[in-house]
C-alpha positions in Angstrom: -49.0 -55.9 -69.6 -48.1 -54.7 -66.3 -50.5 -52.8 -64.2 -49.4 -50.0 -62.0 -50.6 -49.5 -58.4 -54.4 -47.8 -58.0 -54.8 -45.4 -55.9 -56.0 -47.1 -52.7 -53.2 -48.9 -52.5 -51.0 -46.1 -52.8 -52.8 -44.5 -50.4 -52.6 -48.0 -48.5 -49.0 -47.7 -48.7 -48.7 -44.4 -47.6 -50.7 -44.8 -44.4 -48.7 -48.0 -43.3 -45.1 -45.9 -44.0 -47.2 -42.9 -41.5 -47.9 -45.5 -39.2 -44.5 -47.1 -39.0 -42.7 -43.2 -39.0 -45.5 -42.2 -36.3 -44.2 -45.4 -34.2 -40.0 -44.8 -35.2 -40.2 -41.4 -34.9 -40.1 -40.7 -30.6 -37.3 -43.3 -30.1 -35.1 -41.3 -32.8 -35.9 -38.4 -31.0 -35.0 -39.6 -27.5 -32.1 -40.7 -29.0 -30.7 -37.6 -30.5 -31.9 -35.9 -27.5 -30.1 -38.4 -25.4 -26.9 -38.0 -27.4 -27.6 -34.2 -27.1 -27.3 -34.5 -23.4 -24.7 -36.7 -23.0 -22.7 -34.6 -25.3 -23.4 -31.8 -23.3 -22.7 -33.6 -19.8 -19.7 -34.9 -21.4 -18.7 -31.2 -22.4 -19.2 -29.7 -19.0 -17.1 -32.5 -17.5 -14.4 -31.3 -19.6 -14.7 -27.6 -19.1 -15.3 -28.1 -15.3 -12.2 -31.0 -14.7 -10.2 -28.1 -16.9 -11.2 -25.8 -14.4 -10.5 -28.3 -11.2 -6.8 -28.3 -12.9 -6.5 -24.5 -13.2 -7.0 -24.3 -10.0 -4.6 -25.8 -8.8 -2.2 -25.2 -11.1 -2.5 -21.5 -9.4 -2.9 -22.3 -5.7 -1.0 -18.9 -5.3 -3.4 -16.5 -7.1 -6.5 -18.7 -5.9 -5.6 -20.0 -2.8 -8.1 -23.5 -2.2 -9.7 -22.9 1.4 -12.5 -23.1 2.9 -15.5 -20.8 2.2 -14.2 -19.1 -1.3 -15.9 -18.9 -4.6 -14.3 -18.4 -7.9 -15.6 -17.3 -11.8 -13.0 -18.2 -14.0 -13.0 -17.4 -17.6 -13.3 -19.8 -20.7 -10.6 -17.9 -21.3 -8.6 -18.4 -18.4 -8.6 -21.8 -19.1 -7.6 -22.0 -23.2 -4.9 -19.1 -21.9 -3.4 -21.5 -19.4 -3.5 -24.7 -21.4 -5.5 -26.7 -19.6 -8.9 -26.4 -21.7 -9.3 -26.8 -25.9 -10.1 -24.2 -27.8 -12.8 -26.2 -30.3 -15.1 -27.2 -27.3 -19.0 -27.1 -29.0 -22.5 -26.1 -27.8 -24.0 -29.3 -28.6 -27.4 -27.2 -28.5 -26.3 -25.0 -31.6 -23.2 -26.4 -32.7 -20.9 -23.2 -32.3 -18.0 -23.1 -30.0 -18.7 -22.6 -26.6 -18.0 -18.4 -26.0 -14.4 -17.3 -24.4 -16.5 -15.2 -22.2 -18.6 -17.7 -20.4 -17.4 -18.3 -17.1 -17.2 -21.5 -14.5 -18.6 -21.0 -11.2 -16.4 -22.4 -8.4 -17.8 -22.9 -4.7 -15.3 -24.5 -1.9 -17.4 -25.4 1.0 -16.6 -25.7 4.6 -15.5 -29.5 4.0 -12.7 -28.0 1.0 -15.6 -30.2 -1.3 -16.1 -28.1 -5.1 -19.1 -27.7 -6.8 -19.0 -26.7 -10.6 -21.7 -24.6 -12.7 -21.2 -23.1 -16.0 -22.5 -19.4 -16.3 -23.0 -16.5 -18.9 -20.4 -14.1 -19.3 -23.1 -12.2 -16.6 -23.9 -15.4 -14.6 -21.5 -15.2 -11.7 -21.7 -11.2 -10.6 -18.6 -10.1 -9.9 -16.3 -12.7 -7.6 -12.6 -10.8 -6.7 -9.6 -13.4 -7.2 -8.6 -12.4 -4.1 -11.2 -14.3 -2.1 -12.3 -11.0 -0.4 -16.1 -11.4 0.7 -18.3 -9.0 -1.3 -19.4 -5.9 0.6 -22.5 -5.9 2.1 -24.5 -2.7 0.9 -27.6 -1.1 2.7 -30.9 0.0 0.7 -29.2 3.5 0.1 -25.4 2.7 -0.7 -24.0 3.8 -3.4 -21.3 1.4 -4.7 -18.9 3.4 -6.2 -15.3 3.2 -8.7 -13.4 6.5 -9.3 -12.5 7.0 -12.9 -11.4 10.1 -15.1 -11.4 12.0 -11.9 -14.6 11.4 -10.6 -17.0 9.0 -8.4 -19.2 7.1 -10.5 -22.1 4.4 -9.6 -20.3 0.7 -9.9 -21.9 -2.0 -12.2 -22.0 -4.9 -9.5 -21.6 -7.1 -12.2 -18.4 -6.4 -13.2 -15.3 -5.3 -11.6 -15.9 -2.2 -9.1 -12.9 -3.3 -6.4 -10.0 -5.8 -6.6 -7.8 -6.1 -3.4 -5.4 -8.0 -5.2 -4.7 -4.4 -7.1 -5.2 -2.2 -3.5 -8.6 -1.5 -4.7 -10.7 -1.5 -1.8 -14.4 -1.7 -2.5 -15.6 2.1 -1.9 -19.4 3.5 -1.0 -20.9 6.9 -0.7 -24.1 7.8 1.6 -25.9 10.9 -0.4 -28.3 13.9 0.6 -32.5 12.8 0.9 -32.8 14.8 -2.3 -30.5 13.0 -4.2 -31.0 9.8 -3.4 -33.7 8.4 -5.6 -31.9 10.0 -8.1 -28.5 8.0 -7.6 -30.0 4.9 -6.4 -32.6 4.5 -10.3 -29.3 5.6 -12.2 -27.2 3.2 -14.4 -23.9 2.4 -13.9 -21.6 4.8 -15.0 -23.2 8.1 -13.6 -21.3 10.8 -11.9 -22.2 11.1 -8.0 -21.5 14.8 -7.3 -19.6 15.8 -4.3 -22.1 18.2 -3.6 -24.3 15.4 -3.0 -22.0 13.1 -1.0 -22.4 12.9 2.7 -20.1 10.3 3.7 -17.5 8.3 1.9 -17.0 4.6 3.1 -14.5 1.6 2.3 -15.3 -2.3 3.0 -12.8 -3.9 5.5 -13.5 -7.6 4.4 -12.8 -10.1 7.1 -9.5 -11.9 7.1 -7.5 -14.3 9.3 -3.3 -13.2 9.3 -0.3 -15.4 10.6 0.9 -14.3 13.9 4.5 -12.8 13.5 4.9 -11.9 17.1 3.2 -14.0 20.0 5.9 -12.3 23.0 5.5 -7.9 24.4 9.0 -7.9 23.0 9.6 -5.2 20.2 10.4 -6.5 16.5 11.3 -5.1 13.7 8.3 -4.1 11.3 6.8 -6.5 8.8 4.2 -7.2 6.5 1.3 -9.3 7.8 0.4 -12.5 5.8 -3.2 -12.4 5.3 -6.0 -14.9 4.1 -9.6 -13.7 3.4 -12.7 -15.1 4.6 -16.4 -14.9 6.0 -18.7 -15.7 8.1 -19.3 -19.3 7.8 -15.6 -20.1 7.9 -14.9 -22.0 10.9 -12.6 -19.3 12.9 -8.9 -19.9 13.7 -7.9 -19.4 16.8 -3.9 -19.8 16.7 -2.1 -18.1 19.7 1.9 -19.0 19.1 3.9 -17.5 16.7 3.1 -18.8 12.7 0.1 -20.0 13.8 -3.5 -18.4 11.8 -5.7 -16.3 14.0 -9.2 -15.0 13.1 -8.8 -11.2 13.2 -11.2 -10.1 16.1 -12.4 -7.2 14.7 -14.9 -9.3 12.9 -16.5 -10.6 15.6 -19.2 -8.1 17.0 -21.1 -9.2 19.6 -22.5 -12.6 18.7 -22.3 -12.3 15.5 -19.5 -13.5 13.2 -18.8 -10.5 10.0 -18.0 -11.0 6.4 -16.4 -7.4 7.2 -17.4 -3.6 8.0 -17.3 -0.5 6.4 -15.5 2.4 7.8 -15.3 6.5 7.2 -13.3 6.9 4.4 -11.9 10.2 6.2 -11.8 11.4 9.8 -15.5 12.8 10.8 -16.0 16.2 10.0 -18.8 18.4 10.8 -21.0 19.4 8.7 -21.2 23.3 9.2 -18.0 24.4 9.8 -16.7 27.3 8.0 -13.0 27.2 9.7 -10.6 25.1 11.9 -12.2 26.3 15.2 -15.8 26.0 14.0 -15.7 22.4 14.0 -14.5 22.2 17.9 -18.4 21.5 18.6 -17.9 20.0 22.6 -21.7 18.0 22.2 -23.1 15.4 20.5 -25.3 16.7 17.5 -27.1 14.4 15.3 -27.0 14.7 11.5 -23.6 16.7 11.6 -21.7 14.1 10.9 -19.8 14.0 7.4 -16.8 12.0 6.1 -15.7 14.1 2.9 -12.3 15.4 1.6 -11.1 18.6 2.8 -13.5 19.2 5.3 -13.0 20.1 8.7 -12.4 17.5 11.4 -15.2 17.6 14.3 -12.7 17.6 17.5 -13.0 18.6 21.0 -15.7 15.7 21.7 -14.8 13.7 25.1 -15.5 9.6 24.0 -19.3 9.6 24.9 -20.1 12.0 22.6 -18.4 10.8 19.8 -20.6 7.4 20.5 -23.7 9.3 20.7 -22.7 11.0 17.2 -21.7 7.6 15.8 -24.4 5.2 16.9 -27.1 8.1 15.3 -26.2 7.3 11.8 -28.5 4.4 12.2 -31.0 5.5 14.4 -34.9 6.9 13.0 -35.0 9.6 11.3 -31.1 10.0 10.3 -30.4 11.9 7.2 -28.2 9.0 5.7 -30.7 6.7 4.6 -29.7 3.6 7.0 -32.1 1.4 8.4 -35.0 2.9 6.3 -37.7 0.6 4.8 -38.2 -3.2 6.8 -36.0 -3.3 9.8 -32.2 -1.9 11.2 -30.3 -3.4 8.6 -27.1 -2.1 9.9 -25.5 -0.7 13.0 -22.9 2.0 13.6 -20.3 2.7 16.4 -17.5 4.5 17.0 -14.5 3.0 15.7 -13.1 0.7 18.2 -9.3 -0.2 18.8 -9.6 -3.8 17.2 -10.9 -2.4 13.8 -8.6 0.4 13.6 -5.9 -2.5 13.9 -7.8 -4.5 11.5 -7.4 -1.9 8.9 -3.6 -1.4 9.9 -3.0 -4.9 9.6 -4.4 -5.1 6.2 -3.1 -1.9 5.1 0.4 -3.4 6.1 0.1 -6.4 4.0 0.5 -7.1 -0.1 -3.4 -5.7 -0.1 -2.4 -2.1 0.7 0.7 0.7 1.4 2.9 -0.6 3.9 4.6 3.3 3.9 1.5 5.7 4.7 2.7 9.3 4.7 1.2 11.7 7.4 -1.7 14.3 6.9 0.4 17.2 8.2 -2.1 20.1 7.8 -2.4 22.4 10.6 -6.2 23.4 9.4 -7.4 20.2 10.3 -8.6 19.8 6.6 -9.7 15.9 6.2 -8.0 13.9 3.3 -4.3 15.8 2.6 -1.1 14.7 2.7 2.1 17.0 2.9 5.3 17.0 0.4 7.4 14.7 2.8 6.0 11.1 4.2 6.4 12.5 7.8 5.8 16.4 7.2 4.5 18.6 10.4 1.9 21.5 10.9 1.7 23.1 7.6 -1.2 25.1 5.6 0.1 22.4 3.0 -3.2 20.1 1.8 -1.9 18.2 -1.3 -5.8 17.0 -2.0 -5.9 12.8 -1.8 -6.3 12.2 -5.2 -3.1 14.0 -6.3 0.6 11.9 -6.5 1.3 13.0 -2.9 -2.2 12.6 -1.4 -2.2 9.0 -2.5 0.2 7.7 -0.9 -1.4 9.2 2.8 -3.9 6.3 1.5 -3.9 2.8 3.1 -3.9 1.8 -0.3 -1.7 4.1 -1.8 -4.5 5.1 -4.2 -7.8 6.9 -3.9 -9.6 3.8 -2.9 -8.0 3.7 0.8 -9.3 4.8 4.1 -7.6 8.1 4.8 -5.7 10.3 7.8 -5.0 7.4 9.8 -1.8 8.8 10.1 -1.6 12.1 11.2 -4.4 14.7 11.3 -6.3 14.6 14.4 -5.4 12.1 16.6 -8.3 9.6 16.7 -10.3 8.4 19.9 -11.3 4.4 19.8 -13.4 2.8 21.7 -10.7 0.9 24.1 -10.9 1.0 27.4 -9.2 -0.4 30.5 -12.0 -2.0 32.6 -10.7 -4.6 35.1 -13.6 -6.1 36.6 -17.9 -5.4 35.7 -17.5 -2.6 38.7 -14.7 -0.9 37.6 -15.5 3.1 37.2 -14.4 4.8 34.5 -12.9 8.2 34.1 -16.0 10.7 34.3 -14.2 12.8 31.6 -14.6 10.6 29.1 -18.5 11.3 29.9 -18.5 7.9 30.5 -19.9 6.3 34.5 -21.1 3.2 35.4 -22.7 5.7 38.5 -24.5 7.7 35.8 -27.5 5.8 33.9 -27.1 8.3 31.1 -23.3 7.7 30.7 -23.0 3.8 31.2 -20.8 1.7 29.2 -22.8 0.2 26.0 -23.1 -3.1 25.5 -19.9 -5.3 25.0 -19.8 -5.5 21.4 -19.5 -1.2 20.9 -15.8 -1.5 23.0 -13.0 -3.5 23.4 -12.0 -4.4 27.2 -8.7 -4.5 28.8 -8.3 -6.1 32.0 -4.7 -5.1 32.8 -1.8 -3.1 31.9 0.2 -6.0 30.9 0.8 -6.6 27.1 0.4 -10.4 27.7 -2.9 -10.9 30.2 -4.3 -7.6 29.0 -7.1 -9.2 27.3 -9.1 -12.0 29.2 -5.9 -12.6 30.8 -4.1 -13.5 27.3 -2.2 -11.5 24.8 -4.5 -9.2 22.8 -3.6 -10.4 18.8 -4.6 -8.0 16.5 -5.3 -5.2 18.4 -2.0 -3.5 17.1 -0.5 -3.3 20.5 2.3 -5.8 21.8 2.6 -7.2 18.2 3.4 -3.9 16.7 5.4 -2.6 19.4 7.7 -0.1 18.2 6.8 0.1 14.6 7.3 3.4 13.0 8.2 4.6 16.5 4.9 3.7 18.0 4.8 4.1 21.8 4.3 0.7 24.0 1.8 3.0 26.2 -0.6 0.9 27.4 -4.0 2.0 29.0 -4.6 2.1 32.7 -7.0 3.6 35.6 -5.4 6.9 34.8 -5.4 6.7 31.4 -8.1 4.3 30.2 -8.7 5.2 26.6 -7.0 4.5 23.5 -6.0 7.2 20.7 -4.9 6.1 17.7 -2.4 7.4 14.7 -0.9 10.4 16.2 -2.1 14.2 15.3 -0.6 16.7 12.6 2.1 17.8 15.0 4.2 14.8 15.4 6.5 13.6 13.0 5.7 10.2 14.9 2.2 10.1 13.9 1.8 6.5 12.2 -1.2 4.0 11.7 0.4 2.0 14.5 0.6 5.1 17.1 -1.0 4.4 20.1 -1.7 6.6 23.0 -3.8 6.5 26.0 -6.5 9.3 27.8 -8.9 10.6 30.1 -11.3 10.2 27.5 -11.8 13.8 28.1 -12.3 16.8 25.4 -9.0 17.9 23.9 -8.9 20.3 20.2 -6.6 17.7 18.6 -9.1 14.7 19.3 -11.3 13.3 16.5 -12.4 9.9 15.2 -14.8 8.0 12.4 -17.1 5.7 12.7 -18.0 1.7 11.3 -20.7 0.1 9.6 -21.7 -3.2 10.5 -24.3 -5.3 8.8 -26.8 -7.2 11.5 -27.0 -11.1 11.1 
């Protein structure tokens, strides 16, 4: 008779077949999690060479140069074809979500470098290739909908140039502010509460479509977006790319600026003539809809009221907390073309009507494109009021066209010795008066469109190359008349974006201008 196994050696057998799982047991897991990884390199190398293909499959939409970043959508790449829809999570076996996104960097060298994100992993990239605005401690990024401003979620679409949708900011009261600044996305910023409105200029390079001070017929301005680490272009023949040099501030190269939304008004002013205010006054300075342009300011004045937005103590909330984050001048001629250029491109409204209100009233537009002193204010967010936008939406910058005529800081200045009108309250004699440094003004060295600057042509400072458009004058400035005024006033049925006259400088009640934002390196 056959005798079963006793105990100990069951328990002999059980200890060996421990021992021998105890010594199988880490290889099997190294493997799986070896085949785990390589499944999931081998998953990403899909998803990212599907993305590679996208690309450029769509070098129109996202044009591959230098210095751009792109999210694109699982999505994106099942809807174009170039990705399968059954691609798995080898971590928990369920297809990889529609929503997660790739991550796309092009470097200086035009080398890619591919990361797979959550459907929150990337922020919010524009397809456009538009750098993102750069916001201050007490910006308030904003998006209009259902008739109001409200706080942006930065994760997710709050501007898109492709669509005209310039990236929009507001600057609110001291009372406010903590308010606004700890509130979710989605909450209504009050007008009440708004001090000044502001819109992102991001920095671009355009093709040169007139390199002679002949006059050509008007046309829209090829542009291509980039930033500050993009080596610059420096064409100077016609076709040829060219850096805009509006984004070039001192020594510092610019991913882009903000600008006042609307022409400056002051603060106080009950009427039309109560904003004439002839001095400098700091914390007066608004930039709201239907408000009442500050005029009658000769050019140093308007400096002094511009560079105090970031100065101690300013009611705005810039360059609070650790350091000057940001500085502030008075527009100057370059960025006002800057903002033409781009506004006469596919990115905005090549067709901007005039503000034609005879009240001075910021933000209106009339019921004809090139209407003349009326009471009339349709408000900028109406049908008509858009399309005074350089958008021709509410997310443009406003009464460029029209209004008050707008001071910029452009002035003819020969040689380091050359005076300057003392109108303009500006005098190399007068210590209190001198010139800022270079980077607050733009320098013309003659009165000849082709050696005016530095002894070449001045590209992009909407002068010879826009000669003529929309019957703007060929004026340029001189030791008479060594100022620049931009966009023409509410009188003129020849007020455009690319009007150009030239000034004393002095105080005049049809004179008013706005004022840039520029983050410091």
């Amino acid at each position: 008779m056959k005798k079963g196994f006793t105990l100990v050696e069951l328990l002999g057998v059980i200890v060996i077949l421990g021992i021998i799982a105890l010594l199988a047991f880490p290889p099997i897991i190294n493997q799986i999690k070896r085949l785990r990884e390589n499944s999931t390199a081998s998953t990403e190398k899909l998803i990212f060479s599907a993305a590679d293909k996208f690309l450029n499959n769509n070098k129109n939409e996202y044009p591959i140069i230098e210095d751009y970043s792109y999210c694109i959508s699982i999505k994106q790449l099942i809807e174009d074809g170039v990705l399968s829809t059954h691609l798995l999570d080898s971590d928990t076996g369920n297809k990889i979500p529609e929503t997660y996104n790739v991550l796309v960097k092009i470097n200086s060298g035009y080398v890619k470098s591919f990361s797979l994100k959550d459907e929150n992993g990337c922020g919010y990239i524009d397809i456009s290739g538009a750098k993102a605005p750069e916001l201050a401690n007490n910006m308030i990024p904003v998006i209009y909908d259902n008739n109001k401003w409200i706080k942006a979620d930065l994760n997710s679409e709050w501007y898109n140039y492709e669509n005209k949708e310039w990236a929009n900011s507001v600057l609110v009261t001291f009372a406010s502010r903590p308010f606004y600044r700890s509130a979710p996305a989605g909450t209504e910023i009050l007008n009440e509460d708004i001090l000044v409105h502001l819109v992102w200029i991001p920095a671009y390079r355009y093709k040169i479509n007139n390199a002679t001070s002949s006059a050509i017929t008007k046309r829209n301005f090829e542009i291509l977006f980039e930033g500050k680490e993009t080596e610059a272009s420096s064409g100077n023949s016609l076709g040829s790319w060219i850096s805009h040099p509006a984004f070039q501030f001192g020594t510092d190269k610019l991913n882009g600026f903000w600008v006042t939304k609307f022409e400056i008004g002051y603060m106080d002013a009950t009427s039309k003539a109560t904003a004439e205010r002839q001095f400098a006054e700091y914390n007066k300075a608004i930039s709201k809809p239907n408000t009442y342009a500050w005029r009658n300011l000769n050019v140093f004045a308007m400096h002094e009221v511009a560079i105090s937005l970031t100065m101690a103590g300013n009611i705005y909330g810039l360059n609070t907390g650790t350091g000057n984050q940001f500085d502030s001048n008075l527009l100057k001629n370059t960025q006002w073309s800057a903002i033409a250029y781009l506004a006469n491109s596919k990115y905005g409204n090549t067709a901007i009507w005039n503000n034609p209100n005879s009240n001075s009233l910021t933000g209106c537009a009339g019921n004809t494109a090139k209407a003349t002193n009326t009471a009339t204010c349709n408000a900028y967010t109406t049908t008509n009021g858009q399309r005074a936008s350089t958008t021709g939406n509410v997310y443009g910058v406003y009464d460029m066209a029209g209004g008050s005529s707008e001071y910029v800081m452009g002035v003819f200045r020969p040689t380091d010795t050359s005076n300057i009108s003392d109108s303009s309250g500006f005098n190399i004699t007068n210590s209190n008066g001198s010139l800022p440094v270079n980077k607050y003004f733009d320098r013309y060295i003659t009165n000849n469109p082709m050696t005016a600057c530095n002894t070449n042509i001045c590209f992009g400072h909407a002068l010879s190359e826009t000669r003529s458009w929309e019957s703007a004058s060929p004026t340029f400035v001189s030791s008479s008349n060594p100022w620049y005024i931009r966009g023409g006033d509410y009188t003129s049925s020849s007020s455009s974006i690319f009007a150009v006259l030239t000034s004393t400088g002095d105080r005049e009640n049809n004179r008013g201008f706005r004022i840039s934002l520029i983050k410091k390196s």
